[in-house]
C-alpha positions as CSV (number, residue, x, y, z in Angstrom):
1,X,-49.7,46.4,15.7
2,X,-51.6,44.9,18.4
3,X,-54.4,45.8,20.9
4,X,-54.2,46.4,24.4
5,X,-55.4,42.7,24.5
6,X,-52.5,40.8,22.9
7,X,-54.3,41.1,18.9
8,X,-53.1,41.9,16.0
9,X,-55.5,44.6,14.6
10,X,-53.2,46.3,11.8
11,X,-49.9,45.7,10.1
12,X,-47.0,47.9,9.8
13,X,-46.9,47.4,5.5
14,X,-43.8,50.3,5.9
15,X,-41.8,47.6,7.7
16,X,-42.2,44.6,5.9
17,X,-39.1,45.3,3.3
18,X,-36.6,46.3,6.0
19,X,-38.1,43.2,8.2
20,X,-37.4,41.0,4.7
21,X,-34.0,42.1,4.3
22,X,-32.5,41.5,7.7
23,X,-34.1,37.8,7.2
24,X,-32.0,38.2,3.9
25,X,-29.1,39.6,5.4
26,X,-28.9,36.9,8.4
27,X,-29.6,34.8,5.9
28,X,-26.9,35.7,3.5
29,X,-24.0,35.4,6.2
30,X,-25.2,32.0,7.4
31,X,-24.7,30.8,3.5
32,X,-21.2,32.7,3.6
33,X,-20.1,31.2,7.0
34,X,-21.1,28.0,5.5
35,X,-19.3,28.5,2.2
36,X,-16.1,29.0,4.0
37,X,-16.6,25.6,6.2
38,X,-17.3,24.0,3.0
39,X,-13.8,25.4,1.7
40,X,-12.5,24.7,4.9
41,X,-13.6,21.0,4.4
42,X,-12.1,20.8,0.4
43,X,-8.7,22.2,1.7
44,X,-8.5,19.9,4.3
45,X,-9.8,17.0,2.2
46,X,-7.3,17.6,-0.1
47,X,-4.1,17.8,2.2
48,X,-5.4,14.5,3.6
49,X,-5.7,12.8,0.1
50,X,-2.2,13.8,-0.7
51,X,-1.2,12.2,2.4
52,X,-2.9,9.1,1.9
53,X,-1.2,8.8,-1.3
54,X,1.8,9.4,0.2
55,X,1.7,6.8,2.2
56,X,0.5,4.4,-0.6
57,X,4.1,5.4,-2.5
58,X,5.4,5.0,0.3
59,X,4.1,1.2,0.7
60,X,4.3,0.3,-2.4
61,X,7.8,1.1,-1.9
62,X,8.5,-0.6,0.8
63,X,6.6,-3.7,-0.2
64,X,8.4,-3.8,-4.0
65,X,11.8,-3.8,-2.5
66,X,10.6,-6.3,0.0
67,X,9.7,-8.5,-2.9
68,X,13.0,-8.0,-4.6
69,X,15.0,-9.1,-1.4
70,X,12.5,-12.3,-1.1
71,X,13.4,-13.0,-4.8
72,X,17.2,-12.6,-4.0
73,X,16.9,-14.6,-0.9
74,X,14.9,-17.3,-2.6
75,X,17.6,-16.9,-5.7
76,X,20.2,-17.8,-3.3
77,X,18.7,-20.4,-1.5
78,X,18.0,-22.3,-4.2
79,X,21.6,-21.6,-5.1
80,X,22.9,-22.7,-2.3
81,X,20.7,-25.2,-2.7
82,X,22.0,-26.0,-6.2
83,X,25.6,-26.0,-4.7
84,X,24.8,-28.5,-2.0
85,X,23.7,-30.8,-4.6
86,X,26.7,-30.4,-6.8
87,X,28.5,-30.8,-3.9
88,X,26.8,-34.4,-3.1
89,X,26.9,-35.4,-7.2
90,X,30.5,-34.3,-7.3
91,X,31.5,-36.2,-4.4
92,X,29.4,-39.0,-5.5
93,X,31.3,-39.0,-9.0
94,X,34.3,-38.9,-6.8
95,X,33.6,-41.6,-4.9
96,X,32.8,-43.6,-8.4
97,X,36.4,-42.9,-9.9
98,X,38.4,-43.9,-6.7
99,X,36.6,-47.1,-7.1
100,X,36.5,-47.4,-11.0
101,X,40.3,-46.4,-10.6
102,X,40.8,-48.9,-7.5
103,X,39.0,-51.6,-9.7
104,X,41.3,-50.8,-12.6
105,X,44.6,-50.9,-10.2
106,X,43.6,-54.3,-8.9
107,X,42.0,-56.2,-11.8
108,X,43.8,-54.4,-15.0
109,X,42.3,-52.7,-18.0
110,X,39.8,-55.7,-19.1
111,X,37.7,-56.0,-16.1
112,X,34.8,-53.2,-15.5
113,X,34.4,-52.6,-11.6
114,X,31.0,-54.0,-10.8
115,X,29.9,-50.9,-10.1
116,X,29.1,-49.6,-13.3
């Protein structure tokens, strides 16, 4: 209570344990409202790490069959690659028989062509 001068000359001892429990009270539903933004948070947390790793299947995915089709294509070209040479060596060879076969024509069976 205070004087007609602004002062506090007594206290109200009767009011104290209704004035501590409304602090309490306000109190208490500030925790609670916190409690469910803090639930709020973990839910949402959550849905956003099961997207992530989603996403991360999802790359890994994309990035393992990527790597198989590089293999493939790297596979083939050096198949084709392989080919191309087989190609050259075989027509090489070729090119060694008509002349081995030329040399044998014109000069007979005793003579090697001067190639070999």
């Amino acid at each position: 209570m205070r004087d007609k001068n602004g002062e506090i000359y007594s206290v109200r001892y009767d009011a104290v344990n209704t004035m501590l429990l409304n602090e309490f009270l306000k109190e208490h539903r500030t925790v609670r409202q916190q409690q469910k933004e803090i639930d709020a948070l973990k839910a949402e947390l959550k849905e956003q790490r099961a997207l992530i790793q989603a996403v991360n299947d999802k790359v890994e995915t994309y990035l393992r069959r990527r790597l198989r089709v590089m293999k493939r294509k790297r596979f083939s070209f050096n198949l084709e690659e392989t080919e191309n040479t087989l190609r050259v060596m075989s027509a090489k060879r070729l090119r060694a028989a008509q002349i081995y076969a030329f040399h044998f024509i014109v000069h007979g069976l005793d003579q090697r062509p001067l190639l070999f």
